[in-house]
N, C-alpha and C positions, 0 to 999 in steps of 0.2 A: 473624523471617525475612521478608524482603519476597517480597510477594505479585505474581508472573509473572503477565500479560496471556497471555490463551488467544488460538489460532484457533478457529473456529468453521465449518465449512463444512454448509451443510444441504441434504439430501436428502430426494427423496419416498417414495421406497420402499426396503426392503431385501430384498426377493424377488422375480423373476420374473415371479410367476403374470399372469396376465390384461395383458402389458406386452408395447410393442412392440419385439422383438431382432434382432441384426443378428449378424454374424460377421465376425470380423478376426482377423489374423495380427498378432502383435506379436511384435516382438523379432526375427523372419525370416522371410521368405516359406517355409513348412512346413507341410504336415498337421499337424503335431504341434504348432505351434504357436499354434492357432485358440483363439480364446479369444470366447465368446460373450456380448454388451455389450447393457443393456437402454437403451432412448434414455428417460431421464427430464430433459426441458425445466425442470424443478424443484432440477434439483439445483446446484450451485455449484463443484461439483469432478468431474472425472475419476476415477472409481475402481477399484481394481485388490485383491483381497483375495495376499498373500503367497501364499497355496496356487496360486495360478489364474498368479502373476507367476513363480515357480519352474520350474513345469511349461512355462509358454510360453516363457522364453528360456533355463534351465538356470542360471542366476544362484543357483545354490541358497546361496553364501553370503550374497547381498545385497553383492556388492560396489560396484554402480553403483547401488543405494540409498544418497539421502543421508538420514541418519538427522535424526529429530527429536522436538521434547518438546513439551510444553503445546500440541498441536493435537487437534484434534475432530471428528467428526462425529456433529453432529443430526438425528434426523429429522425430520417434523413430528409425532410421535408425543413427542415430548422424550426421546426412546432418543440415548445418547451412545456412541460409541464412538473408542477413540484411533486414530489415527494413528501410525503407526510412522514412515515415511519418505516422501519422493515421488521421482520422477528422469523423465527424458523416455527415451520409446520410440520406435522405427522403428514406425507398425502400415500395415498392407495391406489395401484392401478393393478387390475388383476390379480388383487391380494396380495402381492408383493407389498411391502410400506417401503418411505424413502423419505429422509429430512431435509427438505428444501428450504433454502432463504428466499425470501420474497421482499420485496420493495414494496409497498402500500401508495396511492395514491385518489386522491379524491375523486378525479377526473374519470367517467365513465370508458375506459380505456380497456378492451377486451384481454383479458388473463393472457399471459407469456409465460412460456419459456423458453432459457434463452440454450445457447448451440451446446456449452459444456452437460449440463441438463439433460439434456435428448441425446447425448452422445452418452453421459453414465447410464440412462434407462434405457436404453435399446432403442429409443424409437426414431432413433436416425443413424444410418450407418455409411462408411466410406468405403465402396469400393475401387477406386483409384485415386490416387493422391499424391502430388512429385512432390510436395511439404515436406520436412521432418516431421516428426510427431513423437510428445513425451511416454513414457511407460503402458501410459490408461489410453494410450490412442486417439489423446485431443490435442489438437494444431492450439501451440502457442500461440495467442493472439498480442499483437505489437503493442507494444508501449503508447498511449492515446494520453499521458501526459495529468490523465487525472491527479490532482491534490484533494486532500482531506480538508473537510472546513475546521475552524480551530474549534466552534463552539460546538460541534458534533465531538471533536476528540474529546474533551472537555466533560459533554455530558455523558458518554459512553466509559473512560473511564472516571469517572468524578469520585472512586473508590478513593485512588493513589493521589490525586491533586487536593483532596484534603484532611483535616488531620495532621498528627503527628508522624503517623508514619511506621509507627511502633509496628513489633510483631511481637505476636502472643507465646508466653513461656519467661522462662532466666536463661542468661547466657552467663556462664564463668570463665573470665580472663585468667587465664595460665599466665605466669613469667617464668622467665627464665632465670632461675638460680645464681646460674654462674654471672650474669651482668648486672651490677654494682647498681643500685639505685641509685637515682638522681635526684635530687629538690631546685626545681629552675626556682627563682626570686622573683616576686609579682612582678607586673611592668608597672607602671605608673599612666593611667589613665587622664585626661584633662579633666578637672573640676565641674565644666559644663556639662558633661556625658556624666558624672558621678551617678545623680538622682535617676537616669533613663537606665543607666547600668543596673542599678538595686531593683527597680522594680522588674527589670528582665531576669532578675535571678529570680527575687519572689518566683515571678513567674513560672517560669523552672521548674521551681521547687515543689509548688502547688499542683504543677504538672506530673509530677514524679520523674521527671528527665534527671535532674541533678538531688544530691539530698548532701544536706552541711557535715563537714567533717569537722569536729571544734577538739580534736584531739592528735598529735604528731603521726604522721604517718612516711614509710621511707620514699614513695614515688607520690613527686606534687608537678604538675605542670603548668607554667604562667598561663593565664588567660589572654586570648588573643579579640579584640574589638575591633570590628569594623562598619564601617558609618556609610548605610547609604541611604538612597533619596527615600525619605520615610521607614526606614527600618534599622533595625540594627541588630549584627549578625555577631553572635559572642563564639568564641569555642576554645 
């Protein structure tokens, strides 16, 4: 079985105590909906535990979680825990609104955010700093090597990975006048591939990809077949 690349996102703490917390409304401006966020400049992700993400917007099925697999978080203690899903949020802090992504996870792990986060809301700011720093005045953090899981890319876009591929409308091919049309002469296919060849054209055809021309036309181009392990690739 081939071995899936993990995410990894790492945080500093997993508890409250002796940290500095803020209060925000997610999901809708609400008493009910406050949810209380430790600011850890350490961490790498927005974090949101399922119990705390239920209670503050009623989502109890997790419907606008988009679910996912092979993600992580570490702490700096080497404690992992998964990752369920992420989705972005409405949240409110002093009536200002702001759309955050959040990471989702099962584990009762007190709400984050992480250093980019508290750098665009104001509620951490840098007064000396010998770093560079980009435009918005957040310190590029180094490259930690993370890779994408394949089955997350997969299910995230799974739009483009299946299907045909079409896009929607007509498109009309222009030629050019002045250049002579051509009629290339079929190739000759082998007799074994014959039968796998017609039914891939049906196919085709059925599809609306290709449609029969049974009348002379001045631009014909050979068909080219190629045979791989379980498929066969016409054009």
């Amino acid at each position: 079985m081939e071995e899936v690349p993990e995410d990894v996102f790492r945080i500093s703490k997993v508890g409250s105590a002796s940290s500095a917390l803020i209060t925000m409304e997610v999901g809708m401006q609400s008493s009910q909906s406050q949810v209380t966020f430790q600011l850890d400049t350490g961490a790498e992700c927005n974090l949101l535990s399922l119990k705390e993400y239920r209670r503050a917007t009623g989502d109890v099925d997790l419907a606008q979680v988009k679910r996912c697999s092979h993600k992580f978080i570490k702490t700096y203690t080497n404690e992992r825990y998964k990752i369920l899903g992420s989705t972005a949020l409405p949240t409110w802090r002093h009536g200002k609104r702001s759309v955050l992504q959040f990471n989702m996870t099962e584990d009762d792990l007190a709400p984050l955010l992480l250093y980019r986060t508290c750098i665009e809301l104001g509620l951490v700011t840098i007064s000396d700093c010998d770093s560079p720093s980009n435009s918005s005045g957040i310190k590029d953090s180094p490259s930690i090597g993370v890779t994408v899981g394949i089955a997350d890319l997969l299910e995230e876009y799974k739009d483009v990975f299946g299907g045909l591929g079409d896009l929607p409308g007509e498109y009309h091919i222009v030629t050019d006048d002045t250049v002579p049309p051509v009629v290339h002469p079929p190739r000759r296919v082998p007799v074994a591939l014959r039968d796998q060849i017609k039914e891939k054209l049906d196919e085709m055809v059925a599809s609306d990809v290709i449609a029969p021309v049974t009348e002379p036309t001045e631009w014909v181009s050979s068909m080219v077949v190629i045979v791989k392990p379980n498929k066969l690739h016409m054009s």
